[in-house]
Every structure is written in structure tokens, then in C-alpha cells.
C-alpha positions as CSV (number, residue, x, y, z in Angstrom):
1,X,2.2,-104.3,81.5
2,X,-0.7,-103.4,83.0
3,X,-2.1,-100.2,85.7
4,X,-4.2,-99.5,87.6
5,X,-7.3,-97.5,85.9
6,X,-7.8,-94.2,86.4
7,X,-11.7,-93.4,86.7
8,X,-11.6,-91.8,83.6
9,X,-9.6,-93.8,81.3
10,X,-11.9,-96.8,82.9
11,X,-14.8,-95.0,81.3
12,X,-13.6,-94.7,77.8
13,X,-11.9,-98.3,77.6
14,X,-15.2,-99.5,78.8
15,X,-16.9,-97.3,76.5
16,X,-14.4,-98.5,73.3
17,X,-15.3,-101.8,74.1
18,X,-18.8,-101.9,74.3
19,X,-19.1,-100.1,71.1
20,X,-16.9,-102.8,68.9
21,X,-20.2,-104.9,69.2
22,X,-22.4,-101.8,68.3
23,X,-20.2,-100.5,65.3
24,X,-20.3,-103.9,63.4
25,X,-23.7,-103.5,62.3
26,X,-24.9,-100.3,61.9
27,X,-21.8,-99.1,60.2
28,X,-22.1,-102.0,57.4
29,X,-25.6,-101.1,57.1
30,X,-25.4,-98.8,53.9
31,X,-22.9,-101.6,52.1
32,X,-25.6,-104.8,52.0
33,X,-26.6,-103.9,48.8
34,X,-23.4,-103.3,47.3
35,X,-22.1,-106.9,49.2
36,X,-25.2,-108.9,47.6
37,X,-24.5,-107.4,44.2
38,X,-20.5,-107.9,44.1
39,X,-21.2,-111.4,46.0
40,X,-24.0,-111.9,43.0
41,X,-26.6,-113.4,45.2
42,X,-29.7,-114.4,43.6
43,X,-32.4,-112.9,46.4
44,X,-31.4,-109.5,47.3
45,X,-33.6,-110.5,50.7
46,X,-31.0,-112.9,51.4
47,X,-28.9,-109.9,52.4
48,X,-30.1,-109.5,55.7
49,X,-28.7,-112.7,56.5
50,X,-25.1,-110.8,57.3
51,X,-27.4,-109.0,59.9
52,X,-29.0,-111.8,61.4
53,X,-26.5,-114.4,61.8
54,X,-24.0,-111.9,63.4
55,X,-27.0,-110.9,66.1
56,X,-27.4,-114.7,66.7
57,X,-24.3,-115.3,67.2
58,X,-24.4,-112.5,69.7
59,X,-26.7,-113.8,71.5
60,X,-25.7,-117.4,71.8
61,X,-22.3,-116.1,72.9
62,X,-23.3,-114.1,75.9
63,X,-24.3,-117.5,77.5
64,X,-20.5,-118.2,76.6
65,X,-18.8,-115.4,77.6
66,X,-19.7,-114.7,80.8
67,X,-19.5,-118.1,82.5
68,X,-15.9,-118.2,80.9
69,X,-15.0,-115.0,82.9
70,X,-16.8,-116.8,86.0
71,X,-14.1,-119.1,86.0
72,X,-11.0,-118.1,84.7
73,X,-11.1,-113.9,84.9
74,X,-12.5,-111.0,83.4
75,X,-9.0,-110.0,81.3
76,X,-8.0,-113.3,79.7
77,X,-11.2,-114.1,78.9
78,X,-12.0,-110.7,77.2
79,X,-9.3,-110.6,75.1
80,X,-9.8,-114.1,73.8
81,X,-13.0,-112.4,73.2
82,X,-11.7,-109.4,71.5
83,X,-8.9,-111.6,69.7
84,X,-11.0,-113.5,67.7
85,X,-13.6,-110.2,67.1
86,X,-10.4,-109.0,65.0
87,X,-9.7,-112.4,63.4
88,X,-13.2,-112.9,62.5
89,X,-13.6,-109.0,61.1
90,X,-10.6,-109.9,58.8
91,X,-12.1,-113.2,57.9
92,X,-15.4,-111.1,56.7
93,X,-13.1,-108.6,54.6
94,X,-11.3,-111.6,52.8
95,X,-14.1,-114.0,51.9
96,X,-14.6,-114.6,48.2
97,X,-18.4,-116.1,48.8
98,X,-21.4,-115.3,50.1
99,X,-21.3,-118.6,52.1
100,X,-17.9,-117.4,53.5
101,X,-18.5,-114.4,54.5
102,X,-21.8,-115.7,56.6
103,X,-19.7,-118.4,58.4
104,X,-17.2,-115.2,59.2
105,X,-20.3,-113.2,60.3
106,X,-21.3,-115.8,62.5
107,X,-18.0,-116.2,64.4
108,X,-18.0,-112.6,64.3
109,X,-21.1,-112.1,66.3
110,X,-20.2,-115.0,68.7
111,X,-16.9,-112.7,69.4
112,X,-18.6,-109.6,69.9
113,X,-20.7,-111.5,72.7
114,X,-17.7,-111.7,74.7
115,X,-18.2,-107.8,75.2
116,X,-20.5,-108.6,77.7
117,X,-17.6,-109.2,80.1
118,X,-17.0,-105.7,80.1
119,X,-20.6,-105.4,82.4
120,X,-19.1,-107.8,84.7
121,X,-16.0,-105.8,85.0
122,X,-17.9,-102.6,86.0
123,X,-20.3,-104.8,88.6
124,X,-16.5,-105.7,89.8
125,X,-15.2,-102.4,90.7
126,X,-18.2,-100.5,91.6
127,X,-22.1,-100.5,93.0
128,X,-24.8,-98.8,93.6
129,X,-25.0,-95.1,92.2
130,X,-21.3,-95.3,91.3
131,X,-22.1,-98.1,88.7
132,X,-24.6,-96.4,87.5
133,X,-23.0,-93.5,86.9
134,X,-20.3,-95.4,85.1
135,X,-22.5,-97.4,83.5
136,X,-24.6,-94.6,82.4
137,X,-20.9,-93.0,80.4
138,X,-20.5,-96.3,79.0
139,X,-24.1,-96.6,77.6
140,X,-23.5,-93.0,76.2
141,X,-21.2,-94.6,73.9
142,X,-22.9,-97.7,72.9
143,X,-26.3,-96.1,72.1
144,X,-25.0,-93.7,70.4
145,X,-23.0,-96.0,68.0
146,X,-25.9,-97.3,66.5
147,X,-27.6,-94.0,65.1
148,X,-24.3,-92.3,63.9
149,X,-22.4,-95.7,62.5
150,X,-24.8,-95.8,59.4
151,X,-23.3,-92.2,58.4
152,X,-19.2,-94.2,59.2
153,X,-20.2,-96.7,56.7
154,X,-21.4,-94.7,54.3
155,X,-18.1,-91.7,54.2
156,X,-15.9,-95.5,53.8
157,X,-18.0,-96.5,51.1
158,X,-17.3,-93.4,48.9
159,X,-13.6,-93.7,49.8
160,X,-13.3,-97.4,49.2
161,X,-15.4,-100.5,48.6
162,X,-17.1,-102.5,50.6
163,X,-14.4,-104.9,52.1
164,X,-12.6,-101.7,53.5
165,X,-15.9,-101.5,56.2
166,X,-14.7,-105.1,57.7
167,X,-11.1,-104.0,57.6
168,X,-12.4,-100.6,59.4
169,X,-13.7,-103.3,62.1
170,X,-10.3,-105.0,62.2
171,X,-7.9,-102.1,63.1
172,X,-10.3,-100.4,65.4
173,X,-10.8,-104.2,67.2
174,X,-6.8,-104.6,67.2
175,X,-6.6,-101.3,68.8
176,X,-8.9,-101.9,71.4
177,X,-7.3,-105.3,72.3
178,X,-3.8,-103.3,72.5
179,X,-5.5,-100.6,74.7
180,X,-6.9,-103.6,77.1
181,X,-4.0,-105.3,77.0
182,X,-2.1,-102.6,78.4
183,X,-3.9,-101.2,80.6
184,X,-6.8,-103.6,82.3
185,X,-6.4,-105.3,85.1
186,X,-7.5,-108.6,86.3
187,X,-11.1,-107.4,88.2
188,X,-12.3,-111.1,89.7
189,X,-10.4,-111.8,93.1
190,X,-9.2,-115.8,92.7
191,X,-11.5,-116.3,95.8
192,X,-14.7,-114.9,94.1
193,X,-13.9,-117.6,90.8
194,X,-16.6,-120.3,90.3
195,X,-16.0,-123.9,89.2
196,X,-18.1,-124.4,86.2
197,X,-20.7,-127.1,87.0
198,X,-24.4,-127.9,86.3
199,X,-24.9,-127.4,89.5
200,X,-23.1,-124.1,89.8
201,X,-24.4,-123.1,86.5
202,X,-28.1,-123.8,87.6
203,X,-27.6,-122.0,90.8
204,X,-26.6,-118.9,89.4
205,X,-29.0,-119.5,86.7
206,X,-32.1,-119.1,89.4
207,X,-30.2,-116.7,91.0
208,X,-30.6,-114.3,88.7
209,X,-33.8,-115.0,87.1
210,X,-35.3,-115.9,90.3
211,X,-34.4,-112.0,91.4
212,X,-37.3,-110.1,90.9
213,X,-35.0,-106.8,90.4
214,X,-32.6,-108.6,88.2
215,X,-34.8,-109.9,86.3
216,X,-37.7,-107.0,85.8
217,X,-35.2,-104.8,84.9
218,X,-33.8,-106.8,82.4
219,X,-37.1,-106.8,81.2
220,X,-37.9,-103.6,81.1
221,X,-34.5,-103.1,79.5
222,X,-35.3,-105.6,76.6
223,X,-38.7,-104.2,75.3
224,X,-37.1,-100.5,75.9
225,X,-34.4,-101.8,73.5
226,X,-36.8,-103.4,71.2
227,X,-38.3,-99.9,70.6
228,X,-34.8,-98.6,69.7
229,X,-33.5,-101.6,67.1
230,X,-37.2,-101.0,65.8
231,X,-36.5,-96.7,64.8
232,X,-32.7,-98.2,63.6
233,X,-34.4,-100.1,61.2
234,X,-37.5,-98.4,60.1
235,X,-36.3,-94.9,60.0
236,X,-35.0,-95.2,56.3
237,X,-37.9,-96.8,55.5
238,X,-39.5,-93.0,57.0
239,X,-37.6,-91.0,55.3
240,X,-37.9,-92.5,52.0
241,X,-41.5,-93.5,52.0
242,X,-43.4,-91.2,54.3
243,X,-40.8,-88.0,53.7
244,X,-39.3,-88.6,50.8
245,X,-36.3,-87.1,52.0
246,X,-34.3,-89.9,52.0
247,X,-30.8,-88.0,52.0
248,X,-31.6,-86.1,55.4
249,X,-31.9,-89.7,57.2
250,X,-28.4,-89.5,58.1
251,X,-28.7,-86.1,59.4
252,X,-31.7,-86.5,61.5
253,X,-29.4,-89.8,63.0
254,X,-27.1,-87.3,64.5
255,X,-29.6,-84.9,65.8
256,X,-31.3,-87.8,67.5
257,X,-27.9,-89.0,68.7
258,X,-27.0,-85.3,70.6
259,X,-30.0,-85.8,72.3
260,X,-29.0,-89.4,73.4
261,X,-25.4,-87.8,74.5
262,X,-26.9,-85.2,76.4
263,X,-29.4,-87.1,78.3
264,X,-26.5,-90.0,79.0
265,X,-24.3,-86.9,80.1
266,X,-26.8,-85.8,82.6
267,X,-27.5,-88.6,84.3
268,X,-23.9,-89.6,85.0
269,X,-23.5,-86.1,86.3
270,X,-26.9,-86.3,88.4
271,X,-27.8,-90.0,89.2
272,X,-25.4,-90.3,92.5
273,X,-27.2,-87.3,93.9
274,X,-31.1,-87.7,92.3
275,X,-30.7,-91.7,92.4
276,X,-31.3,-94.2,89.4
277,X,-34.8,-95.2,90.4
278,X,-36.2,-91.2,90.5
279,X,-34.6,-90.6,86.8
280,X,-35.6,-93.7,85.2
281,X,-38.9,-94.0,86.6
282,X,-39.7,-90.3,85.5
283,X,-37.7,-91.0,81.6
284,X,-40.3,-94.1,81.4
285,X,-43.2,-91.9,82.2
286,X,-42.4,-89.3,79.9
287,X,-41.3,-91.6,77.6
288,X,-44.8,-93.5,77.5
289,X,-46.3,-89.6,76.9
290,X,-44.0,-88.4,73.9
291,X,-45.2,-91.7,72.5
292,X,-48.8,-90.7,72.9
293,X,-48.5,-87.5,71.9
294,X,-46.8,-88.9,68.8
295,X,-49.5,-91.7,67.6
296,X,-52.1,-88.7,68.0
297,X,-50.1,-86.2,65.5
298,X,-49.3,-89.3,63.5
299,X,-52.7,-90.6,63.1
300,X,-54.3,-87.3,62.5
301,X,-51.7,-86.7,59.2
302,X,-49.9,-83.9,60.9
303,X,-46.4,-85.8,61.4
304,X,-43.7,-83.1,59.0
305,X,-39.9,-83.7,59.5
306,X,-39.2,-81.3,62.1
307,X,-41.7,-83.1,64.5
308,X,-40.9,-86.2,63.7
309,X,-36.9,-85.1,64.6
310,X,-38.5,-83.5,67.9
311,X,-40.5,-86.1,69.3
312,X,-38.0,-88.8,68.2
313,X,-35.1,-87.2,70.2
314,X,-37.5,-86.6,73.7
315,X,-38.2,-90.4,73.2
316,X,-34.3,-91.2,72.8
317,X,-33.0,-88.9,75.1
318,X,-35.7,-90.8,77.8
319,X,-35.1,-94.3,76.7
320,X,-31.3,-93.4,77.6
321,X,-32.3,-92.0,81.1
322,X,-34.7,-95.3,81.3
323,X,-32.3,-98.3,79.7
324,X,-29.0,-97.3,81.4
325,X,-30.4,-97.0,84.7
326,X,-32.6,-100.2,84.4
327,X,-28.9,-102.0,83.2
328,X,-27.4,-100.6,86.7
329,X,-30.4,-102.4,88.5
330,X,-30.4,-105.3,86.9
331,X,-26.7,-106.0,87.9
332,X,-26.9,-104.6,91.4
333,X,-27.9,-107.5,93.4
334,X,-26.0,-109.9,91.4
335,X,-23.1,-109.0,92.1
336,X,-21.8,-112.6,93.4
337,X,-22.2,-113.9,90.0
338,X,-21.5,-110.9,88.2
339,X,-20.2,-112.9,85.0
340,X,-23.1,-115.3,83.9
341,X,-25.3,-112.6,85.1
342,X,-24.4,-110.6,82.8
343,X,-24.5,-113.0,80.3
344,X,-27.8,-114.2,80.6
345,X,-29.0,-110.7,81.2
346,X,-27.4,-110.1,78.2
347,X,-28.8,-113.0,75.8
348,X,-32.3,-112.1,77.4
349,X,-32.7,-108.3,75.6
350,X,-30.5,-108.9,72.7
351,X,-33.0,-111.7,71.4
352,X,-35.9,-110.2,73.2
353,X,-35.1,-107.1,71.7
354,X,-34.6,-108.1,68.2
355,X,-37.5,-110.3,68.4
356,X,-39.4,-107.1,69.7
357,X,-38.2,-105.2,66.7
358,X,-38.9,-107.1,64.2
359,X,-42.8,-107.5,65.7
360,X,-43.0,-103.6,65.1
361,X,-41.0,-103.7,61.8
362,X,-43.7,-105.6,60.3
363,X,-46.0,-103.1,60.7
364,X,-44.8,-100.9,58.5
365,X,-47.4,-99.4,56.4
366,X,-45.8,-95.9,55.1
367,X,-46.7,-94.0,58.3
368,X,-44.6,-93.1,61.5
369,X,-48.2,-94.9,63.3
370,X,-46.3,-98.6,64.0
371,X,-43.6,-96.8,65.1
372,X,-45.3,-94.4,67.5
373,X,-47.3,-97.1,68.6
374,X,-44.4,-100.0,68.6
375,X,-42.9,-97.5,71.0
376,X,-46.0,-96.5,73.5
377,X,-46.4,-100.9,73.7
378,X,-42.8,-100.9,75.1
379,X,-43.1,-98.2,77.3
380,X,-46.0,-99.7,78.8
381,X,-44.9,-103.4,78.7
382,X,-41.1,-101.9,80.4
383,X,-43.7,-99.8,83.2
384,X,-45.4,-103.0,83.7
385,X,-42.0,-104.5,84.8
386,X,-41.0,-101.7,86.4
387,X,-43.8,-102.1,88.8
388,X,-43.3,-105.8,89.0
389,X,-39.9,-105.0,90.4
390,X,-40.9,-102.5,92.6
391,X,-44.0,-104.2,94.3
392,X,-45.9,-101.9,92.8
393,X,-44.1,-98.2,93.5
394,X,-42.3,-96.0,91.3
395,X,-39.8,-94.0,93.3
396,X,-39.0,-95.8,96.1
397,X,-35.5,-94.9,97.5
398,X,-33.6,-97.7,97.4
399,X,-30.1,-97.9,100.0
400,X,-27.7,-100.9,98.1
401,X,-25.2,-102.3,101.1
402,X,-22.2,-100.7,100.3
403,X,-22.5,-97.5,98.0
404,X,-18.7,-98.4,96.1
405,X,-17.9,-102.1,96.3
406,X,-14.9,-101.7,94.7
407,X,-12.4,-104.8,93.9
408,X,-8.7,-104.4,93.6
409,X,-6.8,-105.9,90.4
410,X,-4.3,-108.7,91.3
């Protein structure tokens, strides 16, 4: 049965659950080429596939998810969600093919989409600063994931084989459903539930994409995301190529990481007082400047280890300040149709992002330079929407209706 949340416990069941979708790649990261060996698939290429047809199904099921919670609640709909994350990481652990386990990996990512409820929960029970205080503890968690998972999958892989990584995914997804089941409550009031038509779909639909705020700073968000799933997946590529210190890669993950923590940290200690739009609007400026400062000492041949490690972790720790305060925003002034909101907020930078990724992955050339300069195009691109948004003003104080808009559970 059910209570009501403390604030804190909120925070970390919020925090658990954003970070089942996070966890199931990064963490299987180190065991593709042990999976396409033992699977004995003929193009070792071909094991990317367990990558990309978990992130599409991702981001088709976001446009699921939310208008599902939209109708019938934010509880029932999340552990459906949640239910079949853990059937579908089992299903992955079990297959005897190659074919299997990408039909599992499918499912699995269309599962994981359903953790995009879990934004429409916080919109439920808070506004304004608040959410993005909350939101800002909850992104700690799920940016973090991705830099220190690779280092998870690796300790499991030289405890057990590869299967043991899905079954990893299983118990910690059973365990979050348990924790959920216990103890969230229902969020959507039965007045504020939508019938799902084409007309209501549509509405909400141009709704949110006809918002300038909602939609800018989804943008911004997405290309500021872009430049993060770009240093997840060319940083081994860095070490081993341009370094040739391939063992410190995981290392350097955590050091980047603290610097994520601390920067998440501070703003939710900070951002009711400074406000989201001061902080984010000065992390995208500095931002945009590490990033120059980081093509120059690239270009000129002068990048070593320990500045790659600095300048990587001042762009990180901004991208946090920038990317959880631009998610707040995003959400504020949708608040009526919190659910598909979030879901086509949602679909918008996980494809956007990946698709912005993989434009900078390409460019790879045995230099940090695409990087650096992957990440200054983002920066800029994200500023460009960030003035869109704003009519053309950076810190502009900015008074929501209603600092706490807080919904009961029923």
C-alpha cells in the first residue's frame, strides 16, 4: 500500500527510475564484443545493432508512454512500463540468437520509454523553481549513469559472462517496480485525465510544439544532449587512438562524472534562489568558451590527458547546469498536458540527440578537434534556441503563476 512521498524519498525513486533507461546501455557497452563473438555473428559491425534498436525503440515509445498516462494515470501506466522493462531485460539474458536477443532489445527500449512518465509525475507535483530543483536531483542521477555504467559492466564481466549484465538489468528493474509499487501515488487528479482522440491528440500536439518555451528549450536540450552521447561514444575511441592510454578511459569517466554531481548538486541547492534562467544561460556561455578554448589547444597539438580531463569536466559540469534547467523550462508551461508533453519532448532529443551524435561521431579523425568542435556547434545551435525562446534576452527573470503547483495523490 502506497504513501504519501516524502520530498526526499521522491527524489531518489525519481532518480532510480530515470536511470533504469540510462543503465541499459552504457553498462552493456564493454560486453558487445564478447555478445557478437559467443552469438558468432559474421560482421562484428552488426553489433551496434543491440545499441540502436534499443534507442529506437526508446524513442518511438515515448510517443506511447505519455499519452497512456494522459488517460489512465501516471502509476498504472508506469509500472506496466517498468513491468515489461524487467520482462524484456530477462528476455535479452535468455536468448539463444542474435535475432532473439535484437527482438528482446527492441521491446526493451520501447519499455524503457515508459520512464518518461516519471517527467510528467514531477510537472504533477511541482512548478516553477521547485521542479527545477527536483528535476535538477533527478538529472544528477541520469547523467551521471551514462559515464560511470561502462565501468558496472565491465567489474560484471570479470565476475561472470555476458548474460549476467541483462540479468543485472532484471533485478535492479524488479526492484524499482517493488519500490514504485509501494510507495508512489497516483499524481493525475481524475479531472485533469484526457480522452484519447485525434483531436485531443493534435491539440496537445500544437500545444506543445506551438510553445515557443516548450519547444526552444527542448531544442536546446536536444543538441546539448547530442554533444554528450557524442563524448560517450568517441571517448574510447580518444583514449585508445589519440592517448593511447586506453585503460585510464574508465577512470577519466568518473572524474568527468564528480564534476557532473557537483554541478547537478549545486544547482538544486541554488536554483530556487539564483533562478533556472540566470544559471543555465551563464553554463551555456561558458560552455560555448571551454569549447573554444578546447578546439584552439586541440588544433595547435597541445591536448595531453590531464587537459583533456579538465576541459572535459568544465564542459560537463555546464552542460548539467544548462540541460537540467532547459528540461524544467520545457515542461513549465505545459503543465495541462503534462503527459504527451513529456513524451513528445522526450522523442524530440532522444532522436535528435542520437542523430546529432552520430553527425560528430563521424568525424573522427584521431584528434579530440570533432569533438571540441562537435561540442562548440551545439553550444551555439542550443544559444540560438535559447534566444529564440527568450525573444532575444538571456536573463530575463521569469515569475511562473504559482511557484509550487503541487497535486495531491488520490
Amino acid at each position: 500500500m502506497n504513501k504519501e512521498l516524502s520530498t526526499g524519498e521522491f527524489v531518489a525513486l525519481a532518480a532510480a527510475l530515470m536511470a533504469t533507461q540510462a543503465i541499459a546501455v552504457d553498462a552493456m557497452l564493454p560486453a558487445l564484443p564478447t555478445i557478437v563473438r559467443q552469438l558468432q555473428v559474421a560482421d562484428e559491425n552488426h553489433g551496434q545493432w543491440i545499441i540502436t534498436i534499443y534507442i529506437a525503440g526508446v524513442g518511438i515509445g515515448q510517443l506511447f508512454w505519455g499519452l497512456m498516462s494522459d488517460r489512465f494515470g501516471r502509476r498504472p501506466v508506469l509500472l506496466s512500463g517498468i513491468g515489461m522493462y524487467v520482462l524484456a531485460s530477462a528476455g535479452c539474458a535468455i536468448s539463444g540468437s542474435f535475432t532473439a536477443l535484437l527482438a528482446w532489445r527492441a521491446l526493451h527500449g520501447l519499455a524503457a520509454a515508459s520512464i518518461v512518465v516519471t517527467r510528467s509525475v514531477i510537472r504533477d507535483r511541482f512548478s516553477g523553481r521547485p521542479m527545477a530543483r527536483i528535476l535538477s536531483l533527478t538529472f544528477m542521477v541520469f547523467l551521471t549513469v551514462p559515464i560511470i555504467a561502462p565501468s558496472l559492466g565491465q567489474l560484471v564481466l570479470l565476475l561472470a559472462p555476458w548474460r549476467s549484465v541483462f540479468a543485472l538489468f532484471t533485478v535492479y528493474g524488479a526492484a524499482v517496480w517493488l519500490w514504485a509499487a509501494m510507495h508512489l501515488p497516483e499524481t493525475l487528479h481524475p479531472e485533469h485525465r484526457r480522452t484519447i482522440t485525434a483531436q485531443h491528440i493534435g491539440g496537445a500536439a500544437r500545444f506543445v510544439l506551438g510553445n515557443p518555451t516548450s519547444l526552444y528549450y527542448a531544442l536546446a536540450l536536444t543538441v546539448m544532449f547530442g554533444a554528450l552521447l557524442a563524448y560517450v561514444g568517441m571517448v574510447q575511441q580518444i583514449f585508445a587512438d589519440v592517448f593511447h592510454r586506453a585503460s585510464l578511459m574508465p577512470a577519466m569517466f568518473g572524474l568527468c562524472a564528480i564534476s557532473m554531481g557537483f554541478a547537478a548538486f549545486w544547482n538544486s541547492r541554488h536554483v530556487e534562489r539564483i533562478g533556472m534562467r540566470r544559471i543555465s544561460h551563464a553554463a551555456l556561455l561558458v560552455f560555448i568558451a571551454v569549447s573554444c578554448v578546447h578546439i584552439v589547444i586541440a588544433a595547435l597539438g597541445l591536448e595531453r590527458i590531464w587537459t583533456f580531463v579538465l576541459l572535459q569536466s568544465a564542459s560537463m559540469a555546464c552542460f548539467n547546469l544548462a540541460a537540467s534547467n532547459f528540461g524544467a523550462m520545457a515542461m513549465e508551461p505545459i503543465g495541462a498536458v503534462a503527459g504527451i508533453g513529456a513524451s513528445l519532448q522526450g522523442f524530440i532529443s532522444t532522436t535528435g540527440a542520437a542523430l546529432v551524435a552520430t553527425l560528430i561521431g563521424r568525424q573522427f579523425n584521431f584528434s579530440v578537434v570533432p569533438l571540441a568542435a562537435g561540442a562548440l556547434a551545439c553550444g551555439l545551435l542550443s544559444l540560438a534556441c535559447v534566444l529564440r525562446a527568450e525573444q532575444g534576452r538571456l536573463f530575463r527573470p521569469h515569475h511562473a503563476p504559482g511557484a509550487q503547483a503541487q497535486i495531491k495523490a488520490t
